[in-house]
gemmi code that builds the backbone of each chain (N, CA, C; Angstrom):
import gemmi

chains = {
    "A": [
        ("UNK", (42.192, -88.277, -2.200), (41.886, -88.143, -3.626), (41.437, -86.714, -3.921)),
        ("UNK", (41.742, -86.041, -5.123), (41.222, -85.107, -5.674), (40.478, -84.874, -6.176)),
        ("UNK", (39.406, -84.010, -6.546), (38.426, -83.945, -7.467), (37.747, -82.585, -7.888)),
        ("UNK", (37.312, -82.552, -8.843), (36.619, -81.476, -9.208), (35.613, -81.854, -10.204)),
        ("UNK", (34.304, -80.587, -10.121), (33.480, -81.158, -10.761), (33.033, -79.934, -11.214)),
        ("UNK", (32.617, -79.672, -12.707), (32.158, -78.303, -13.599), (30.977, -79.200, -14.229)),
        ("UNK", (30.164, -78.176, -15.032), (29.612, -77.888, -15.730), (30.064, -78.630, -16.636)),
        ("UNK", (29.155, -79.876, -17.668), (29.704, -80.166, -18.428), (29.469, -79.297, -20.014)),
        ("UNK", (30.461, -78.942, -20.317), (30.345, -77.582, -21.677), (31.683, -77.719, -22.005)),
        ("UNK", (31.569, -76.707, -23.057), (33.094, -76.755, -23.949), (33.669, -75.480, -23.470)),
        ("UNK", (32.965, -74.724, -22.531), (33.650, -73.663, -21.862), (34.570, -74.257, -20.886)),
        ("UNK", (34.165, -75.463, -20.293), (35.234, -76.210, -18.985), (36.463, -76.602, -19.195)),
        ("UNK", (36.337, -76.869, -20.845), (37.443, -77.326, -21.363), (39.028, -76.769, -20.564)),
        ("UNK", (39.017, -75.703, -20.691), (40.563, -74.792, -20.140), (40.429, -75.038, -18.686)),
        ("UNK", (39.362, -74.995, -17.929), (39.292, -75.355, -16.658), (39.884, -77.220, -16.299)),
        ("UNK", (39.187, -77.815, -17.177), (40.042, -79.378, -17.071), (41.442, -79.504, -17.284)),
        ("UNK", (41.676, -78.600, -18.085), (43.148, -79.049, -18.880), (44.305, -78.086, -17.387)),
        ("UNK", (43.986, -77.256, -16.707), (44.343, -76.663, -15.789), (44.386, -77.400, -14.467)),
        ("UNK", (43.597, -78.161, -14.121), (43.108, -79.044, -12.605), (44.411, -79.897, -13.203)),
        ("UNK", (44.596, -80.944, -14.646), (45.047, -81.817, -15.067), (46.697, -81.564, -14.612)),
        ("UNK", (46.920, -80.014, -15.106), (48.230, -79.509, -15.201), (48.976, -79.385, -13.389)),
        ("UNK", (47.957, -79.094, -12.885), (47.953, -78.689, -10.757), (48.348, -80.109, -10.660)),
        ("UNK", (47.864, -81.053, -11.010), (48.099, -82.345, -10.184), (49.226, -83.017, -10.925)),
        ("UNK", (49.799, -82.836, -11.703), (51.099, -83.339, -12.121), (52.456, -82.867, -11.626)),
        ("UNK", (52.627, -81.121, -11.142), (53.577, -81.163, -10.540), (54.393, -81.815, -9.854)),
        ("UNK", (54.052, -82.880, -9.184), (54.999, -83.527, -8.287), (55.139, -85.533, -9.582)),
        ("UNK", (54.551, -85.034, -10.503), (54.432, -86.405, -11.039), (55.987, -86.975, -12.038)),
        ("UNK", (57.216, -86.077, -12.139), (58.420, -86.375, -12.415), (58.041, -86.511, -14.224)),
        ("UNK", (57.386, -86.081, -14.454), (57.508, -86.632, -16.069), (57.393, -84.910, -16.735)),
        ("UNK", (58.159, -84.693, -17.993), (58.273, -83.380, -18.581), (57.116, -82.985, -19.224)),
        ("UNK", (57.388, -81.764, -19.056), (55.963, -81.111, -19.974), (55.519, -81.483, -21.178)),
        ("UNK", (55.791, -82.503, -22.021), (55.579, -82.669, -22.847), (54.585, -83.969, -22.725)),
        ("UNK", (54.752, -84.877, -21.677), (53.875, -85.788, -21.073), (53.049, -85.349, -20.185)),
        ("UNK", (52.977, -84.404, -19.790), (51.611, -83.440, -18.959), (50.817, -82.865, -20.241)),
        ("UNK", (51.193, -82.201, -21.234), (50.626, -81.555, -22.362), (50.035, -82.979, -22.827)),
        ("UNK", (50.585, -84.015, -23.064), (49.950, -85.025, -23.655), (48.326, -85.872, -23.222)),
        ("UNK", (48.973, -85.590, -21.588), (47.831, -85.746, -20.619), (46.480, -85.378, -20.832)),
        ("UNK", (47.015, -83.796, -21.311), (45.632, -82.776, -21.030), (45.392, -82.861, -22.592)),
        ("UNK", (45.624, -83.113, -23.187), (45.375, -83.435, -24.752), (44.070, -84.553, -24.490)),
        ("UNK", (44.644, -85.578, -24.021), (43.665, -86.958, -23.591), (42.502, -86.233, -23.237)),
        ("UNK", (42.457, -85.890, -21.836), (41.535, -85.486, -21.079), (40.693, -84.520, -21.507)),
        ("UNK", (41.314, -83.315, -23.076), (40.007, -82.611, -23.468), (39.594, -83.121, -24.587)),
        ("UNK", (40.166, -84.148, -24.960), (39.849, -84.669, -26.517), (38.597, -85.752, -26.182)),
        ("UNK", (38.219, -86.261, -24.936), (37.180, -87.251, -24.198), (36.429, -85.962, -24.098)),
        ("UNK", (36.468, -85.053, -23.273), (35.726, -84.283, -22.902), (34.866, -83.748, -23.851)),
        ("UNK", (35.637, -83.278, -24.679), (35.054, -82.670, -25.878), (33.931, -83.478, -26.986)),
        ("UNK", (34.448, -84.895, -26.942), (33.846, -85.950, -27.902), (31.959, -86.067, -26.704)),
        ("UNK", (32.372, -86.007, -25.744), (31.186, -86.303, -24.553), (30.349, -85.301, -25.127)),
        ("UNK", (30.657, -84.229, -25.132), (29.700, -82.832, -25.605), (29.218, -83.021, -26.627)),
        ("UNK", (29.760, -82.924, -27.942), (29.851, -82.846, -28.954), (28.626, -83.949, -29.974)),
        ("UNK", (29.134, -85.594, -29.426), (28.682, -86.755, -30.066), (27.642, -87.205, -28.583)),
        ("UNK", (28.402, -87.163, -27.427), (27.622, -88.022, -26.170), (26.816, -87.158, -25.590)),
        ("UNK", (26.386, -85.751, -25.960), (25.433, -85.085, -25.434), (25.411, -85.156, -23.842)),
        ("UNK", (26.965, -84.985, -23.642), (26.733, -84.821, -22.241), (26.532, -83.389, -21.403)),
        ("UNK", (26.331, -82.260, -22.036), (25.437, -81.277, -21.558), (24.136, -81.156, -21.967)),
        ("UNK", (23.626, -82.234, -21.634), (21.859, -82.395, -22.329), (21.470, -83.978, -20.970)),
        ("UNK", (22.372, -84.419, -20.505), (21.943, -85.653, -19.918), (22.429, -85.513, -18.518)),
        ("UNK", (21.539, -86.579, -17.469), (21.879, -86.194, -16.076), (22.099, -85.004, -15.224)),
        ("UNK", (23.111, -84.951, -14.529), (23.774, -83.765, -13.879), (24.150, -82.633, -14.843)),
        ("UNK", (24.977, -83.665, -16.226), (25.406, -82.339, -17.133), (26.371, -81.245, -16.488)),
        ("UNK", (27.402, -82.158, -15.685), (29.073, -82.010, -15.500), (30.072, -83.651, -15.936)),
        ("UNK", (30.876, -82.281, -15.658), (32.156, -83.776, -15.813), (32.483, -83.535, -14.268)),
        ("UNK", (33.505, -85.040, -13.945), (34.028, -84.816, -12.916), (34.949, -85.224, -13.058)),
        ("UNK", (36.565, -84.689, -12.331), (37.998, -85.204, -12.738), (38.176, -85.921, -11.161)),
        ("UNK", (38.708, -87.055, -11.209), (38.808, -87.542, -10.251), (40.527, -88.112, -10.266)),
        ("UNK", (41.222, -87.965, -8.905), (43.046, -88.140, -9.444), (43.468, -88.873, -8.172)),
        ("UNK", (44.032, -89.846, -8.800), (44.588, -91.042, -7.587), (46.274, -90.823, -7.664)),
        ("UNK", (47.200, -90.905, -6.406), (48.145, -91.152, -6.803), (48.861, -92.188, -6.168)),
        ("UNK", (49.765, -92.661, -6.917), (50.376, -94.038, -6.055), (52.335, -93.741, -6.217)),
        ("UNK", (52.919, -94.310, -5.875), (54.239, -94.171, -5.835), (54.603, -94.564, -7.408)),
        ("UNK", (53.414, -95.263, -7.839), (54.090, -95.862, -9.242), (53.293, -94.578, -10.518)),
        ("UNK", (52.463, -94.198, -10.406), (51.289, -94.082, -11.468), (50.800, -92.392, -11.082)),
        ("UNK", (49.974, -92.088, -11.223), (48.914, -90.494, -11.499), (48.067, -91.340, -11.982)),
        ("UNK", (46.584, -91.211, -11.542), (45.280, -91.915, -12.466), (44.627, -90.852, -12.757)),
        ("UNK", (44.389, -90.320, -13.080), (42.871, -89.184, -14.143), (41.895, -89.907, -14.203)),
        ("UNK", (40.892, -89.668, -13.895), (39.413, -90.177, -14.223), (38.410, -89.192, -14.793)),
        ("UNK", (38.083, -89.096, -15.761), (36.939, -88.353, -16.462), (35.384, -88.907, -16.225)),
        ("UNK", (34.581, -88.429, -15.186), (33.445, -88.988, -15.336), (32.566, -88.011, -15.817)),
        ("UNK", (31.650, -88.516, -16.700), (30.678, -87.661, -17.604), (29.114, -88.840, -17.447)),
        ("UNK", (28.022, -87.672, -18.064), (26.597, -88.649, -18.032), (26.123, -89.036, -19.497)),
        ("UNK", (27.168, -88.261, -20.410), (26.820, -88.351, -21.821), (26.419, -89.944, -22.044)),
        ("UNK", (26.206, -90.410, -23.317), (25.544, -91.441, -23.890), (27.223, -92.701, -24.274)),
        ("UNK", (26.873, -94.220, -23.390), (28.100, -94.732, -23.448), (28.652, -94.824, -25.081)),
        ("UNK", (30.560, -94.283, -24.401), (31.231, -94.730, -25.415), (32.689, -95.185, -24.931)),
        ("UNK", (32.985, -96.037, -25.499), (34.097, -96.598, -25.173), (35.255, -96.207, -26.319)),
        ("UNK", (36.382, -95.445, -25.989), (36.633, -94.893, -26.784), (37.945, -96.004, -27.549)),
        ("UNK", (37.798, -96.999, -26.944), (39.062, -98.273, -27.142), (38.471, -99.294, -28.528)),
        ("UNK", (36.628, -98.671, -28.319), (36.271, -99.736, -29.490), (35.692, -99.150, -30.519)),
        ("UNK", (36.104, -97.333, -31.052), (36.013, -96.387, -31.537), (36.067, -96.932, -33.101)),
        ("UNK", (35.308, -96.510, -34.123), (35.258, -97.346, -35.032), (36.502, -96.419, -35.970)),
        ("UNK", (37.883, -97.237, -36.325), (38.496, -96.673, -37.213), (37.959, -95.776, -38.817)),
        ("UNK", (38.347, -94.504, -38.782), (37.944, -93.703, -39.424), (39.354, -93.101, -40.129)),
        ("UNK", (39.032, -92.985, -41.413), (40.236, -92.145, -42.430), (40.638, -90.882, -41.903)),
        ("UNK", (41.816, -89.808, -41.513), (41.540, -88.482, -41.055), (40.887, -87.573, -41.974)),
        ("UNK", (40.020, -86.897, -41.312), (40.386, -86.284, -39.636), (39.416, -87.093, -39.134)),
        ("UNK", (39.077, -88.131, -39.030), (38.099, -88.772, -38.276), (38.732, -89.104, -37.671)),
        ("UNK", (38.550, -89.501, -35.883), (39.094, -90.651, -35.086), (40.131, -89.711, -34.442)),
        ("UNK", (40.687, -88.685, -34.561), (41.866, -87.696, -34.331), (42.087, -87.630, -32.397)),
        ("UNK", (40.682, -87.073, -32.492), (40.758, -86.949, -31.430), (40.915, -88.353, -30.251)),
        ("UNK", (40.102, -89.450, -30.265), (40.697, -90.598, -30.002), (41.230, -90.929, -29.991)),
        ("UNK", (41.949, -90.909, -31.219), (43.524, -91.416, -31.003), (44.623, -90.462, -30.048)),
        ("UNK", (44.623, -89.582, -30.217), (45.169, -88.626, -29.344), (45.170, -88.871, -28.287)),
        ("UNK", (43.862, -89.059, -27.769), (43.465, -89.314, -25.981), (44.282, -90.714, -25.762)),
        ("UNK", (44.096, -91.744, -26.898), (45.016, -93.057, -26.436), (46.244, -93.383, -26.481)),
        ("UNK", (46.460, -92.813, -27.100), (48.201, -92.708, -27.548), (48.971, -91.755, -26.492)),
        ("UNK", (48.394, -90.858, -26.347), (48.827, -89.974, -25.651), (49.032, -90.107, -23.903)),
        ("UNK", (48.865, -91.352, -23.353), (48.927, -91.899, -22.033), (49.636, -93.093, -21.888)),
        ("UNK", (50.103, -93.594, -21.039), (50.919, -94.971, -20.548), (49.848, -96.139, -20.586)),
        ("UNK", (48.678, -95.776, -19.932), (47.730, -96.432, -20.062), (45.981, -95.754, -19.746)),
        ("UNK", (45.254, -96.637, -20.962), (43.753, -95.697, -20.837), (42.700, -97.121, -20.867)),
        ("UNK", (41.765, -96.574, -20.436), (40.706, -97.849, -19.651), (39.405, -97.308, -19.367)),
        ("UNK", (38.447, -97.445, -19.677), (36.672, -97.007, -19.499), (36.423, -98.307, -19.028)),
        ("UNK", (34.907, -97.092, -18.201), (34.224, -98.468, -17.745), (32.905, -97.582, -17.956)),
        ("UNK", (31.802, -98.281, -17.380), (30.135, -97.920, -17.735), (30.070, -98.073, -16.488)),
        ("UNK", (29.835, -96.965, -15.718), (28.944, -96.833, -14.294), (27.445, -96.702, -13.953)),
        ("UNK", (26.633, -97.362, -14.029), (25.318, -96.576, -13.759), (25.192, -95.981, -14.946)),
        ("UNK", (24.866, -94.558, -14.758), (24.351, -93.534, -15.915), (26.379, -92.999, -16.718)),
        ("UNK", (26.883, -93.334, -16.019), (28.264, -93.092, -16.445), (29.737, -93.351, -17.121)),
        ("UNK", (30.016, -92.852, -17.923), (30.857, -93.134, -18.725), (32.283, -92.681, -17.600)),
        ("UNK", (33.537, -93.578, -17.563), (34.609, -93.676, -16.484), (35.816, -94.004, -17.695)),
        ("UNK", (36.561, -92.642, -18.128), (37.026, -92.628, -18.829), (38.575, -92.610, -17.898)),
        ("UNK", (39.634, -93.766, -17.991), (40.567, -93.677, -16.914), (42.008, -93.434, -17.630)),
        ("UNK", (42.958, -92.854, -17.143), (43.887, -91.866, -18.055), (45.434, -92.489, -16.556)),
        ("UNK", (46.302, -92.742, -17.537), (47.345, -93.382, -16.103), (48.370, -92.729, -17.057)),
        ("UNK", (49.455, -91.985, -16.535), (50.840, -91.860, -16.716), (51.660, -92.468, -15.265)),
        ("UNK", (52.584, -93.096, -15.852), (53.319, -94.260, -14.845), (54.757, -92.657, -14.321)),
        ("UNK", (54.909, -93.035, -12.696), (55.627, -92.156, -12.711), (57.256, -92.622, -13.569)),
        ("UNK", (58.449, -91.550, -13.399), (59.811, -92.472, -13.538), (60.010, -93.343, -12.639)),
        ("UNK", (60.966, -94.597, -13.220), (61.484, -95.237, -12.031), (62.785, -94.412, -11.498)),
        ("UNK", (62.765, -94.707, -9.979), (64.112, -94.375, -9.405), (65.216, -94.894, -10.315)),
        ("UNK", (66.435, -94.391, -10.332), (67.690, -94.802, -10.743), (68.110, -95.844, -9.971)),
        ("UNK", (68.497, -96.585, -10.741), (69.006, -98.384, -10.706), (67.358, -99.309, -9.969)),
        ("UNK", (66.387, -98.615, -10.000), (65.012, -99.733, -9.518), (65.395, -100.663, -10.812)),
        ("UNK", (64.739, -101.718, -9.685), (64.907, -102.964, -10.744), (64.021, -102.968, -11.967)),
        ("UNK", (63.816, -102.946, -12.846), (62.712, -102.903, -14.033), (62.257, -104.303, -13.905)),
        ("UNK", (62.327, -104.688, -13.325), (61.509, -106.079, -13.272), (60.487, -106.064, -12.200)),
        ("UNK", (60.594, -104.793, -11.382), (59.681, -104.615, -9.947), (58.483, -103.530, -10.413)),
    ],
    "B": [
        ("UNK", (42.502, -70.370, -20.745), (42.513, -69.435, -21.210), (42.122, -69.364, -22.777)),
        ("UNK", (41.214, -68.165, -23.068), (40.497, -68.114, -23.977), (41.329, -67.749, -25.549)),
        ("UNK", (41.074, -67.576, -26.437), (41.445, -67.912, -28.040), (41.460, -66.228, -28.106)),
        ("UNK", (43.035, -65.576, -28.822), (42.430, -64.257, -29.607), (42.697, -64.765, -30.878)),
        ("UNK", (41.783, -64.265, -31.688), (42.089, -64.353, -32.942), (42.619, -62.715, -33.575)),
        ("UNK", (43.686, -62.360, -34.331), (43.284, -61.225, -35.098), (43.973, -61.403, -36.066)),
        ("UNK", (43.508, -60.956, -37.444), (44.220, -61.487, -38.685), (44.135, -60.009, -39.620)),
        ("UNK", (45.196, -59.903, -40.752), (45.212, -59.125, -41.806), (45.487, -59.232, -42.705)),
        ("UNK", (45.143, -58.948, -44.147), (45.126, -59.088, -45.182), (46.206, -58.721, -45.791)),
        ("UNK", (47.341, -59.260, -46.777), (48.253, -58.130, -46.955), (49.276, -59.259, -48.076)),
        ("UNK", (49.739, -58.605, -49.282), (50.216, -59.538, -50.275), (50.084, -60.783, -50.269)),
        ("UNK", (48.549, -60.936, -50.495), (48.001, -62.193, -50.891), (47.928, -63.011, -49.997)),
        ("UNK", (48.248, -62.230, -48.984), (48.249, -63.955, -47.542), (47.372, -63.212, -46.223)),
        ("UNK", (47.060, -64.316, -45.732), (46.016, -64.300, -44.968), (46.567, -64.489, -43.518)),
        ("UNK", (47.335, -63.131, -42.602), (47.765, -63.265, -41.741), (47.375, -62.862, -40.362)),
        ("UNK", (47.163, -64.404, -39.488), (46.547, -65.074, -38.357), (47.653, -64.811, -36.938)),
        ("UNK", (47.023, -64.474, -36.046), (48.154, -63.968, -34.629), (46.728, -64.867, -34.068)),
        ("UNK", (47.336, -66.042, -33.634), (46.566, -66.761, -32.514), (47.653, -66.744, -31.591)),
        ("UNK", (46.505, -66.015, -29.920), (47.166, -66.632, -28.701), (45.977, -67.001, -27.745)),
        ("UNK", (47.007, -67.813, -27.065), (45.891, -68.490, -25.989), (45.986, -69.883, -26.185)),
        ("UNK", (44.612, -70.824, -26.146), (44.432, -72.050, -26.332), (43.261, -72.221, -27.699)),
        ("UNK", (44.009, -73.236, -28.514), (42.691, -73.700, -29.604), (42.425, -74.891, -29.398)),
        ("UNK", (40.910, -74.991, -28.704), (40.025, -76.371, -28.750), (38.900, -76.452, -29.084)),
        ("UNK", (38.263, -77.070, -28.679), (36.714, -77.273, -29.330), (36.046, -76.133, -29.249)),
        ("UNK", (36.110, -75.264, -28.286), (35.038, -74.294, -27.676), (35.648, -73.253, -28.598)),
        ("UNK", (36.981, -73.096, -28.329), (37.462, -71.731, -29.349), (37.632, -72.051, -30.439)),
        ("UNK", (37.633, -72.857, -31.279), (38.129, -72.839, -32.636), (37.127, -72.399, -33.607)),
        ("UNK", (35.688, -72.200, -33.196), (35.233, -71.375, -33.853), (35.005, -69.991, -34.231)),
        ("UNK", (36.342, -69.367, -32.857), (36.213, -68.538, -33.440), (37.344, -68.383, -34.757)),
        ("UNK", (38.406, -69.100, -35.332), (39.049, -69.430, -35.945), (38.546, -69.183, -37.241)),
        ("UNK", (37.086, -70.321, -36.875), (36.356, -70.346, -38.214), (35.692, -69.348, -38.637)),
        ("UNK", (35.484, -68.660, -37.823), (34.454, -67.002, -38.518), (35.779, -66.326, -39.152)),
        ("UNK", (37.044, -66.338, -38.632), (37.831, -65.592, -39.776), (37.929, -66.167, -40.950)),
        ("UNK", (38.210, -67.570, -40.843), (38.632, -68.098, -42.208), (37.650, -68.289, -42.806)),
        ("UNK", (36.324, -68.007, -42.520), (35.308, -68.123, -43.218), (34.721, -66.816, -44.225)),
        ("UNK", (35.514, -66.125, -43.179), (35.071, -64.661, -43.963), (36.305, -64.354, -44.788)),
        ("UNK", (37.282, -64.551, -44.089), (38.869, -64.210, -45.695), (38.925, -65.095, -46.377)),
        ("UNK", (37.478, -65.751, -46.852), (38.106, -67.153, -47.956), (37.727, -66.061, -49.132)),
        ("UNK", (37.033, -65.466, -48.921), (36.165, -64.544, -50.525), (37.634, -64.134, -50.999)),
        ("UNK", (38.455, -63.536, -50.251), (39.187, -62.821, -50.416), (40.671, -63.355, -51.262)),
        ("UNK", (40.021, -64.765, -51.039), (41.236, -66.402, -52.093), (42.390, -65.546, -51.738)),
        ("UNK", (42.932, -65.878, -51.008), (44.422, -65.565, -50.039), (45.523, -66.907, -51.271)),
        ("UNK", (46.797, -66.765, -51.420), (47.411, -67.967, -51.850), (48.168, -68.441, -50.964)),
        ("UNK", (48.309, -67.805, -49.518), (48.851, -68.119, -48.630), (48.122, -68.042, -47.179)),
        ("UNK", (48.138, -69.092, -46.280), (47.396, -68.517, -44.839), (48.981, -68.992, -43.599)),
        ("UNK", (48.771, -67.802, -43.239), (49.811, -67.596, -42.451), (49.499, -67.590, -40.681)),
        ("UNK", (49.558, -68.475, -40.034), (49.524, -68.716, -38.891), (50.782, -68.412, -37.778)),
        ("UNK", (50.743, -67.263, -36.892), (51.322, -66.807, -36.354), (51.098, -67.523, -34.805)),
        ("UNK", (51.877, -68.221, -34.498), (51.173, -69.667, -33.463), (52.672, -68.977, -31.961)),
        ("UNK", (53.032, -68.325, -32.416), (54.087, -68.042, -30.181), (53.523, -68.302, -29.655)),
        ("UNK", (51.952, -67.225, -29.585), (51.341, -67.284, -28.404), (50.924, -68.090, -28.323)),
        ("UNK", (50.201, -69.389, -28.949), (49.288, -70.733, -28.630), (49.632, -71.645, -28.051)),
        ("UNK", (49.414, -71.863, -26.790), (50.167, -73.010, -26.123), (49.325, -74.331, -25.960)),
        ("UNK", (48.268, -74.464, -26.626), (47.356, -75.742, -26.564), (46.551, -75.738, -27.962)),
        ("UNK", (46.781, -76.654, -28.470), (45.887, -77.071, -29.880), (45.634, -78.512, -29.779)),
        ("UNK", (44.339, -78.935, -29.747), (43.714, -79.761, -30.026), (43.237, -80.265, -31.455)),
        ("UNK", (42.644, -81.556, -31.442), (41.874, -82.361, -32.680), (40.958, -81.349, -33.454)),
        ("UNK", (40.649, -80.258, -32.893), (39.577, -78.885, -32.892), (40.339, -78.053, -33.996)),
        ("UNK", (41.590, -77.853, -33.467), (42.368, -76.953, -34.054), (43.148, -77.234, -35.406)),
        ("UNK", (43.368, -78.245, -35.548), (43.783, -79.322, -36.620), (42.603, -79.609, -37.538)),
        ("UNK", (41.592, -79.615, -37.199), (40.476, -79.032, -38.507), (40.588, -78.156, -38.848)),
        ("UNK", (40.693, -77.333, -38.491), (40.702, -75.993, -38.734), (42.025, -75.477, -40.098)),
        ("UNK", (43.034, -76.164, -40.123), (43.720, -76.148, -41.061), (43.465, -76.876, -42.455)),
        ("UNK", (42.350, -77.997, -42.307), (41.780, -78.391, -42.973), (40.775, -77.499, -43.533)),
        ("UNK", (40.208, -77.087, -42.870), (39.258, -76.507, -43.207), (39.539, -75.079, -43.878)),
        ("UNK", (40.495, -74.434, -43.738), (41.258, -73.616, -44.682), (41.461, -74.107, -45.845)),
        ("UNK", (42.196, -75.102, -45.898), (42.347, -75.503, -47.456), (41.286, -75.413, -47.974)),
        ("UNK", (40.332, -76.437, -47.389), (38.998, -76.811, -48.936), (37.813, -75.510, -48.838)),
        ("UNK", (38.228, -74.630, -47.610), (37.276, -73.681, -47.730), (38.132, -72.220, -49.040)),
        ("UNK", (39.255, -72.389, -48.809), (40.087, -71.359, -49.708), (40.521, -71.860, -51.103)),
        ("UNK", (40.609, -73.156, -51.136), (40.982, -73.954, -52.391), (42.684, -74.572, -51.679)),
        ("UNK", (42.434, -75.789, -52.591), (43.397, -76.968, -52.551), (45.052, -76.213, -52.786)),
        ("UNK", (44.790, -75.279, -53.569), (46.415, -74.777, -53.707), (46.648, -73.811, -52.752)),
        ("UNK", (46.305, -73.415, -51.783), (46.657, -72.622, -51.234), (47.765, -73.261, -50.116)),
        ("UNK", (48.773, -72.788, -49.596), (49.992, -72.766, -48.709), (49.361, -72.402, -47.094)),
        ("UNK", (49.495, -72.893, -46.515), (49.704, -72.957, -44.799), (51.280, -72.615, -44.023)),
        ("UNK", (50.798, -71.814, -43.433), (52.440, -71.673, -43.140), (51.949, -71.761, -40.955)),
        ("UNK", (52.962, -72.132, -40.241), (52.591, -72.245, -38.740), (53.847, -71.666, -38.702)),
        ("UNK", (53.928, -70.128, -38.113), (54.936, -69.559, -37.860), (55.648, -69.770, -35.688)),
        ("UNK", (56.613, -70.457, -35.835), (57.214, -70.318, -34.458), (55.997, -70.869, -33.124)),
        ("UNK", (55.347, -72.129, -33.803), (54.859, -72.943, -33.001), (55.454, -73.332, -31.654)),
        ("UNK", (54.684, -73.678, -30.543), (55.686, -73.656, -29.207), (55.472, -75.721, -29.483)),
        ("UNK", (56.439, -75.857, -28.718), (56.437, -77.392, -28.503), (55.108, -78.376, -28.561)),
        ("UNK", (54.382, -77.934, -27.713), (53.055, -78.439, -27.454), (52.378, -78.874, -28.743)),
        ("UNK", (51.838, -77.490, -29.814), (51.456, -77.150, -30.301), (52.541, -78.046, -31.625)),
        ("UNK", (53.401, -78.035, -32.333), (54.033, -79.118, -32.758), (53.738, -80.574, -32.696)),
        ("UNK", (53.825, -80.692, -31.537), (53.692, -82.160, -31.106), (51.638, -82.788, -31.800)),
        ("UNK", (51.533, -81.583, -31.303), (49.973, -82.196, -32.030), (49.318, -81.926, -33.775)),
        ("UNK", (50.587, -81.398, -34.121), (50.698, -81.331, -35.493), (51.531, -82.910, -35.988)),
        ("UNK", (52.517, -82.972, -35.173), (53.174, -84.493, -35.602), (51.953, -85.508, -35.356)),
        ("UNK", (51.785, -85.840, -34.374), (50.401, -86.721, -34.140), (49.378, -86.665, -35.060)),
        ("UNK", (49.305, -86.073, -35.979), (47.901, -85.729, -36.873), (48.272, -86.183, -37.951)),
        ("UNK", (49.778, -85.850, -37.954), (50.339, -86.050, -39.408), (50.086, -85.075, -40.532)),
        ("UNK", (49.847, -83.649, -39.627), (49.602, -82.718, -40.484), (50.990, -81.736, -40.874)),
        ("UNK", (52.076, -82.871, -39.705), (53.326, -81.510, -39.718), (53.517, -81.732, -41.698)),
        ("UNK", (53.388, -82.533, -42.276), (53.958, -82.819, -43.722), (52.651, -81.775, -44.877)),
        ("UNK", (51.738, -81.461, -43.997), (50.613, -80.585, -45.050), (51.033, -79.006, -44.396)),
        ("UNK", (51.985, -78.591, -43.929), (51.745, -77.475, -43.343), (53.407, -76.928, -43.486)),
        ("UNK", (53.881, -75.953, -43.567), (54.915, -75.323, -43.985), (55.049, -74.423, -42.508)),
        ("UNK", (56.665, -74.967, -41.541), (56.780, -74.454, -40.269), (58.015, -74.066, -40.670)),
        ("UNK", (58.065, -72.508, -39.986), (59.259, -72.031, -39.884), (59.277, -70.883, -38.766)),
        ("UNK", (60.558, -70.533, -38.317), (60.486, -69.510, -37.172), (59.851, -67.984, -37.837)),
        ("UNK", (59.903, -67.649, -38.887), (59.463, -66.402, -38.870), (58.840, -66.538, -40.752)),
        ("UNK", (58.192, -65.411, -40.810), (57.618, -65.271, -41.875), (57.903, -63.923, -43.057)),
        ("UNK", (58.348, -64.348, -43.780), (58.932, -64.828, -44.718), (60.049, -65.510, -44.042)),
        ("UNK", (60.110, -66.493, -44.244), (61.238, -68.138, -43.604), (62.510, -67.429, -44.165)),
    ],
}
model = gemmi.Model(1)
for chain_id, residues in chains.items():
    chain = gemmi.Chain(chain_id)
    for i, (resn, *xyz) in enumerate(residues, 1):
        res = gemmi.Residue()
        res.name, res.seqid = resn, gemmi.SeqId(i, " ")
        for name, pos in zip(("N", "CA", "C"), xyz):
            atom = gemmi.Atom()
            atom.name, atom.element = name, gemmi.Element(name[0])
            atom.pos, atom.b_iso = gemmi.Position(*pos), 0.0
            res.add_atom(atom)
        chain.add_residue(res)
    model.add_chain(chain)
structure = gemmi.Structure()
structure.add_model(model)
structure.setup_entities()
């Protein structure tokens, strides 16, 4: 597994969206689904700072954590900011909610959990299937 | 990589050369320009976007925030946006408030 861990600030921001971009190379999907990725991953980040005061709490880093499997890429955003689940985000008129939506839309699949002092913000782009895999597998 | 901003004044429009990345951390500096060329009621703000290869929910205020800081009639223009940077204008639903073309005067 991979990982890295900064300072949590809005200076890290370009530093996340960069680690995000390193570990997709081998992940078969176009730049436009890596850009989407790192969209997710600073639009959480940023909301943590900003609303979850996560450079004011705990450690006061994030940590990117990256699984890979033959099927998937997982991203994990862990932060100490104040829990939020960004799936039960209260719909807002724009520009409210922008960034949320972004982070969710913008992945195959997204999933939080509450760790301890921690918010486990989880980010999946599915790789391609091989040519002729069964889509039923 | 970090935000340049540099902008100039010049037949009524308010013209912006962003390169780099616009997100949370940089987009203020965005806002100290457009905060300071609003006196100046531009009828046009002209965004010169090649170089920007990342715009965020950050950066997309920021076009908002032009309008109601310059007034409601004023024109937005995103000159020769790269893909990326598009794509998070479609997602916002701001590509329909914003006037894109490869070069300026279109």
């Amino acid at each position: 597994m991979q990982a890295l861990t900064l300072p949590a600030s809005l200076e890290s921001l370009a530093a996340l969206r960069r680690f995000v971009a390193d570990v997709c190379t081998d992940l078969g999907r176009d730049s436009l689904a890596v850009y989407r990725l790192q969209l997710a991953v600073d639009e959480i980040a940023s909301n943590a700072i900003i609303y979850g005061g996560a450079d004011r709490r705990g450690p006061c880093t994030f940590t990117l954590l990256v699984e890979k499997t033959p099927e998937a890429l997982t991203v994990i955003l862990e932060d100490y900011g104040g829990p939020f689940d960004p799936r039960t985000a209260p719909q807002h008129p724009p520009p409210g909610g922008w960034g949320v939506r972004l982070a969710l839309e913008g992945v195959d699949r997204f999933d939080y959990q509450h760790q301890g002092e921690r918010n486990r913000n989880i980010f999946v782009l599915n790789r391609p299937r091989p040519p002729g895999a069964d889509p039923g597998s | 990589m970090p935000l340049t901003v540099t902008h100039e004044f010049a037949d009524q429009a308010l013209k912006i050369t962003l390169d780099g990345e616009l997100d949370a951390g940089t987009a203020p500096a965005l806002q100290a320009v457009l905060e300071k060329a609003a006196g100046q009621r531009p009828q046009r703000v002209v965004l010169y976007c090649a170089g920007l290869t990342f715009m965020a929910s950050a950066g997309v205020r920021m076009l908002i925030f032009a309008r109601q800081k310059i007034g409601g009639g004023v024109r937005i223009h995103v000159i020769a946006p790269q893909q990326q940077v598009l794509d998070t204008l479609k997602r916002t639903g701001m590509l329909q408030a914003v006037t894109v073309a490869d070069s300026y005067p279109g």
